[in-house]
C-alpha positions in Angstrom: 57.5 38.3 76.6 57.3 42.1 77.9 53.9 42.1 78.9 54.4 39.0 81.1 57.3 40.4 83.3 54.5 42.7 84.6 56.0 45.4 86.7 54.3 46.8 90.1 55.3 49.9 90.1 53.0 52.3 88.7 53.8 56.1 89.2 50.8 58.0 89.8 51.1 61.6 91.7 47.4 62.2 92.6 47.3 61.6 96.1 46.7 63.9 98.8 48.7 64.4 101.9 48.1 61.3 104.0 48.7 63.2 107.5 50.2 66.5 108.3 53.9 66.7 109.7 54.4 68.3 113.1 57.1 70.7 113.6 58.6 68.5 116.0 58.6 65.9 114.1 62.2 64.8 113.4 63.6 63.9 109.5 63.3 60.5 108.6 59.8 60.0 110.5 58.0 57.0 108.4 55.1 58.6 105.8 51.8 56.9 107.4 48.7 57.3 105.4 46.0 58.4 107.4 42.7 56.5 108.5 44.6 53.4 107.4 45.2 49.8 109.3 46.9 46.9 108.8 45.2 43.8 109.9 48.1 40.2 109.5 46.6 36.7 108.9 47.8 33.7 108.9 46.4 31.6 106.1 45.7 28.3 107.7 45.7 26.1 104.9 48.0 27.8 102.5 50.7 27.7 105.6 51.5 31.5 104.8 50.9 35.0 106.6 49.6 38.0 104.8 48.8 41.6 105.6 45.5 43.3 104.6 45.6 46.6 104.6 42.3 48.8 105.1 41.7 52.4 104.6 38.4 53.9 106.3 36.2 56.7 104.5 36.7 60.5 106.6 33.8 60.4 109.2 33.5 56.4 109.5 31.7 55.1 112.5 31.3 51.3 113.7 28.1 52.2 114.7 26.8 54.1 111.3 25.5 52.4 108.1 26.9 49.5 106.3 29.3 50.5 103.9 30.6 49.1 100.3 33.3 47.5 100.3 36.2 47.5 97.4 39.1 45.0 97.6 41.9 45.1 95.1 44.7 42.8 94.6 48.3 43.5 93.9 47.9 46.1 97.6 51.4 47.2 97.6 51.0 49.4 94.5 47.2 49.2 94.0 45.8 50.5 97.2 47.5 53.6 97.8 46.4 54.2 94.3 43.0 53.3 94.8 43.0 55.4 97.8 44.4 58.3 96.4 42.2 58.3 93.3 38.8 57.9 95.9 40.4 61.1 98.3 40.9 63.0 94.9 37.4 62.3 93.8 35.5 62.5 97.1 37.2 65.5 98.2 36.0 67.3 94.9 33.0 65.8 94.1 30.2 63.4 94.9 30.9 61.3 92.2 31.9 58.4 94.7 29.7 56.9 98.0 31.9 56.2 101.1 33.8 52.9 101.0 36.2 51.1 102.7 38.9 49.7 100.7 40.7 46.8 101.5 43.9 45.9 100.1 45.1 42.4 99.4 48.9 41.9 99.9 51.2 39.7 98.8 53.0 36.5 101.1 54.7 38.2 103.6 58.7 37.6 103.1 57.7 36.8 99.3 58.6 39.2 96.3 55.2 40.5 94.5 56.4 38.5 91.3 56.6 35.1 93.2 54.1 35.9 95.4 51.2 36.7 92.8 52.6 34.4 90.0 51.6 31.3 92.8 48.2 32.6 94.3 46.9 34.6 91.0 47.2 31.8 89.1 44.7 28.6 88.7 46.9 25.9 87.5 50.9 25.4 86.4 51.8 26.9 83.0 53.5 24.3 81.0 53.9 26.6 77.9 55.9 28.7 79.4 59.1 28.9 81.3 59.9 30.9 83.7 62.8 32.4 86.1 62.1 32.7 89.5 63.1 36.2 91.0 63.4 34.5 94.6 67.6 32.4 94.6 66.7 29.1 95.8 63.0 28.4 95.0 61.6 27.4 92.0 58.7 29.1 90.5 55.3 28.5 91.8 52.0 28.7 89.9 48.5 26.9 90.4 47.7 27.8 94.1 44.2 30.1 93.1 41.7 27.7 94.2 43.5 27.7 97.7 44.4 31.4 98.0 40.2 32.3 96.9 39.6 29.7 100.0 41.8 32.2 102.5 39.6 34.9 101.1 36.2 33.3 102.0 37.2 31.6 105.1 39.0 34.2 106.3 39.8 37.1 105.1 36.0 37.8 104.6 35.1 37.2 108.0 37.3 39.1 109.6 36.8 42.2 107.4 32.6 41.6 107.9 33.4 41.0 112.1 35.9 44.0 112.4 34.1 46.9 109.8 30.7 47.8 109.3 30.5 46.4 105.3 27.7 45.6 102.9 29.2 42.6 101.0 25.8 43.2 98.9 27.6 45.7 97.4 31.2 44.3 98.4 33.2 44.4 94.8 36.9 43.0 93.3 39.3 44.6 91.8 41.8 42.9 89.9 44.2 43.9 87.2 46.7 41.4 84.9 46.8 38.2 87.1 44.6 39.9 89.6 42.0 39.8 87.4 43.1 36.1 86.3 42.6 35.2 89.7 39.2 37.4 89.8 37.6 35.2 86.6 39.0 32.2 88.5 36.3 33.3 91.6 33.6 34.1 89.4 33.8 30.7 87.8 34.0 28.8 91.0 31.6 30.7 93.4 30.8 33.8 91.8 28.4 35.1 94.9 32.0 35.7 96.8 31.4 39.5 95.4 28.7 41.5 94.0 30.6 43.1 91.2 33.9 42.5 89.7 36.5 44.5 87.8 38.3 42.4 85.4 41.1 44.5 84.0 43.2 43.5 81.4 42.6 40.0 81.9 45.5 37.1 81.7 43.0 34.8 79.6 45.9 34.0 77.6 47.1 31.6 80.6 47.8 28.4 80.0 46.4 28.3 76.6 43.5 30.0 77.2 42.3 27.5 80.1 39.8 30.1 81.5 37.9 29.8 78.1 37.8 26.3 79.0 36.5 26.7 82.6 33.4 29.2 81.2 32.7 26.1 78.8 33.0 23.8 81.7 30.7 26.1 83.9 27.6 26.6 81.4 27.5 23.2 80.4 26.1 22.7 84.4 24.6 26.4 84.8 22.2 28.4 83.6 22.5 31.7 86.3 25.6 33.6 86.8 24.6 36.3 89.3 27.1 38.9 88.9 27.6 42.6 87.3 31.3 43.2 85.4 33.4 45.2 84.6 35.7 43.9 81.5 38.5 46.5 80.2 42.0 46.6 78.7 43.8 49.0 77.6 44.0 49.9 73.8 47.6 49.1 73.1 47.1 45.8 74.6 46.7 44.4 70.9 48.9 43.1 68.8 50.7 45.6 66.2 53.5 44.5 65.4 56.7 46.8 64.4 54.8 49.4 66.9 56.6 49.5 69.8 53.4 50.9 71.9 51.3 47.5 71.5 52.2 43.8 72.7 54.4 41.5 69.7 52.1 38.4 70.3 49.6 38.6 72.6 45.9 40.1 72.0 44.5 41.0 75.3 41.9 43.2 73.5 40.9 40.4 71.6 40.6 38.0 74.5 38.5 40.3 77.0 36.0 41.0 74.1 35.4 37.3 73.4 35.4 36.6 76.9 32.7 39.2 77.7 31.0 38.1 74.4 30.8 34.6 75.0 29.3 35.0 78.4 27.1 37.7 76.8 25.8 34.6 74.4 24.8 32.4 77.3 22.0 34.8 78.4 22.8 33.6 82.1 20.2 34.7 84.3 21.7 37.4 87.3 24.4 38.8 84.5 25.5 42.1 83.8 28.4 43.2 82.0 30.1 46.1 80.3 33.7 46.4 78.3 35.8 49.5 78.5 38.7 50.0 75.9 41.3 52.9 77.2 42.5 54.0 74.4 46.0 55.2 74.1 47.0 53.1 77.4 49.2 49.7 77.6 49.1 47.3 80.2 50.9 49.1 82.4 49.4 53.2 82.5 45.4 51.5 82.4 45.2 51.0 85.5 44.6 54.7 86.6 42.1 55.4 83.9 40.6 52.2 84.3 40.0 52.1 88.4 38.7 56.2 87.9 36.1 55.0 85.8 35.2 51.2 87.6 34.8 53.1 91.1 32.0 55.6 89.5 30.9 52.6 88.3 31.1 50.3 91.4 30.2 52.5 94.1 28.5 55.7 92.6 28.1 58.8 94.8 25.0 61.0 94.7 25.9 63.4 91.9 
């Protein structure tokens, strides 16, 4: 299906100039974003390395006040994004507080496709078949449970040790499979983050397993301390014969009974809200949807 070859290239021209070119500077010098770093990890467990990449607000001192902290997943399209739409915002307005943003990348020496597919995902899909995009190596699914693991053990630590963050008001970001992976972490140890941005859920994995999982978690809770923020975009229902909206799969649908079900528990410690972009698919939201869940997330003083 269309909406499940997800591609991570969104085009979005909002960014400001990351650094200013010398005169000196001969053609073909690398583009480096500004007030950025790139931290690599090897993921112990998962026998993998990774690169997190961190972008620091203008004026940020190791010595000043804690700071919020955003991570998104999917960080080879979705941080400069992120970090373009947050310099567009804070350079005009006070709409957003200072954050660092950290980006989550995928395996290094993996494709984004096989890379997320494995670590996004909470168990195999046997509904589905799939094609793997890397010659020689079958497709992986299932590994979420370990890859949230490398995110508390370590990635966490090191971002806490080496920034000065306020994981009170530390949030996740996650869009598609990201924000599979995201309902995964909020099922399993939702205190991992503050606040979470589910967009455009996957809930249609593996038969709808993560309705499952919420089943399985309220029959043994009754808090679920966390603030969310659900959204999709509106042509992410089904029309069919409209070539604008998906053929089989209601992802409107889903995130509403999702958000309604856990609504209907009354768990003690939850918050949420559901945003509907209308006039977006699965793969334009993401713009719309991250401008309005970082006012949201980490408001500035208006």
């Amino acid at each position: 299906m269309k909406l499940r070859l997800f591609c991570a290239a969104l085009a979005f021209a909002m960014a400001a100039p990351a650094f200013s070119a010398s005169v000196t500077q001969p053609d073909g010098t690398p583009y480096v974003m500004a007030d950025t770093e790139v931290r690599n990890l090897h993921a112990r467990e998962l026998g993998r390395d990774y690169q997190i990449f961190v972008s620091l607000p203008k004026n940020y001192s190791s010595t000043g006040p804690a700071l919020p902290v955003v991570f998104v997943t999917d960080a080879d399209y979705a941080f400069p994004l992120v970090r373009a739409i947050n310099s567009r915002l804070a350079g005009h307005s006070k709409a957003l507080a200072p954050f660092i943003l950290v980006g989550l990348s995928y395996a290094v020496g993996d494709t984004g496709e096989y890379s997320r597919r494995r670590d996004y995902t909470p168990t195999d899909n046997p509904s589905e078949t799939y094609i793997s995009d890397m010659p020689g190596r079958k497709p992986a699914f299932g590994e979420a449970e370990g890859y949230r693991r490398f995110l508390e053990n370590e990635v966490l630590p090191l971002v806490k040790a080496q920034y000065r963050v306020d994981m009170a008001r530390s949030v996740f970001v996650g869009h598609s499979y990201g924000s599979l992976l995201g309902t995964h972490i909020l099922l399993t140890q939702p205190s991992m983050f503050a606040k979470y941005v589910i967009s455009s859920p996957s809930l249609w994995f593996n038969k709808g397993l993560m309705f499952t999982r919420e089943k399985e978690y309220a029959a043994t809770h009754r808090e679920l301390k966390a603030d969310i923020f659900f959204s999709a975009g509106g042509f992410e229902a089904v029309k069919r014969g409209d070539p604008r909206y998906n053929d089989d799969t209601d992802m409107v649908a889903d995130v509403r009974r999702f958000d309604a079900i856990l609504r209907s528990r009354h768990y003690a410690g939850l918050h949420t809200q559901l945003h509907v972009f209308e006039n977006k698919d699965h793969l334009d939201v993401f713009p719309d949807m991250i401008t309005a869940a970082l006012k949201w997330s980490v408001p500035g003083n208006k």
